[in-house]
C-alpha angles and dihedrals in degrees: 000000000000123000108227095208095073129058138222085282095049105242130124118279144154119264120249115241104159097101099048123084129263106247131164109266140183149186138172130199135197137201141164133220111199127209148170116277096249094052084046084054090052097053101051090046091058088245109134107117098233097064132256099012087188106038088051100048080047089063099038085053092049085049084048105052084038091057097031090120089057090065112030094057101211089050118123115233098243130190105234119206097191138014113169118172119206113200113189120183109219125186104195090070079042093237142037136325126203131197117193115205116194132182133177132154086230146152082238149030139277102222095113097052091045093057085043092053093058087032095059092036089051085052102049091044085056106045083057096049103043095094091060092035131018096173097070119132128207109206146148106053112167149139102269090172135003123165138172130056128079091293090059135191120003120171119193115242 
C-alpha cells in the first residue's frame, strides 16, 4: 500500500487531485462522549446552565467540518454541500452519541470533515459539561460510511 501524503523523497505533501473526477461523495462519522448519569440528566432536561448544550455542540460541529482544512494541514478546502449532526442522548452509555453526515461533489472525500465534525461537537459538549463532570470520555470516534471516488463504497462492521 502507498501512502499518498509523502512523496518519493519521503517528505509530507498534498496530495494532487486535479486530475481525478468530481463525483458525489459521503461519509458519515460517529463518536461518543460518555458521562455520568446525572450530567446525562442534565442534559436531557435542558438544564446545563450555558444554554442548548446540544444545539450548540451541533453548530460547533457544522464550523468544524467547514474549516477542517484549517487544522489538518494536508487536507484539501473543500466546498461542502451538507453537514448535518445528529446528537442522541443514550442512557444506557450512560451520555451522547453523535453522528456527523458530509457531502461534496468533489475530486476527494469527506472523511476528514465528517470525523471533525463529531471531534469538534465531542469537544464543545464537553466544555459545557466539565463543571458538573470532569470524567467524561470522548471515544469512539470512527468512519461508519464514506462513498464516492475511485475506492467506492466502504461500511464500517
Amino acid at each position: 500500500m502507498t501512502l499518498t501524503h509523502f512523496g518519493e523523497d519521503g517528505q509530507a505533501r498534498m496530495v494532487d487531485v486535479s486530475a481525478k473526477p468530481e463525483t458525489a461523495r459521503v461519509a458519515v462519522a460517529e463518536g461518543t462522549l460518555t458521562m455520568a448519569p446525572a450530567t446525562l440528566s442534565l442534559v436531557q432536561e435542558g438544564r446545563v446552565g450555558k444554554g442548548d448544550a446540544l444545539g450548540v455542540a451541533r453548530i460547533a460541529g457544522i464550523m468544524g467540518a467547514k474549516r477542517t482544512s484549517d487544522l489538518i494541514p494536508l487536507c484539501h478546502p473543500l466546498p461542502l454541500s451538507q453537514v448535518a449532526l445528529d446528537l442522541e442522548c443514550e442512557e444506557d452509555l450512560p451520555g451522547v452519541r453523535i453522528t456527523a453526515t458530509v457531502r461534496t461533489t468533489g475530486r476527494t472525500g469527506v472523511e476528514m470533515e465528517a470525523l471533525t465534525a463529531v471531534s469538534v461537537a465531542a469537544l464543545t459538549l464537553y466544555d459545557m459539561l466539565k463543571a458538573a463532570d470532569k470524567g467524561m470520555v470522548i471515544g469512539a470516534i470512527r468512519v461508519r460510511l464514506k462513498d464516492g471516488g475511485k475506492s467506492g463504497r466502504h461500511e464500517a462492521p
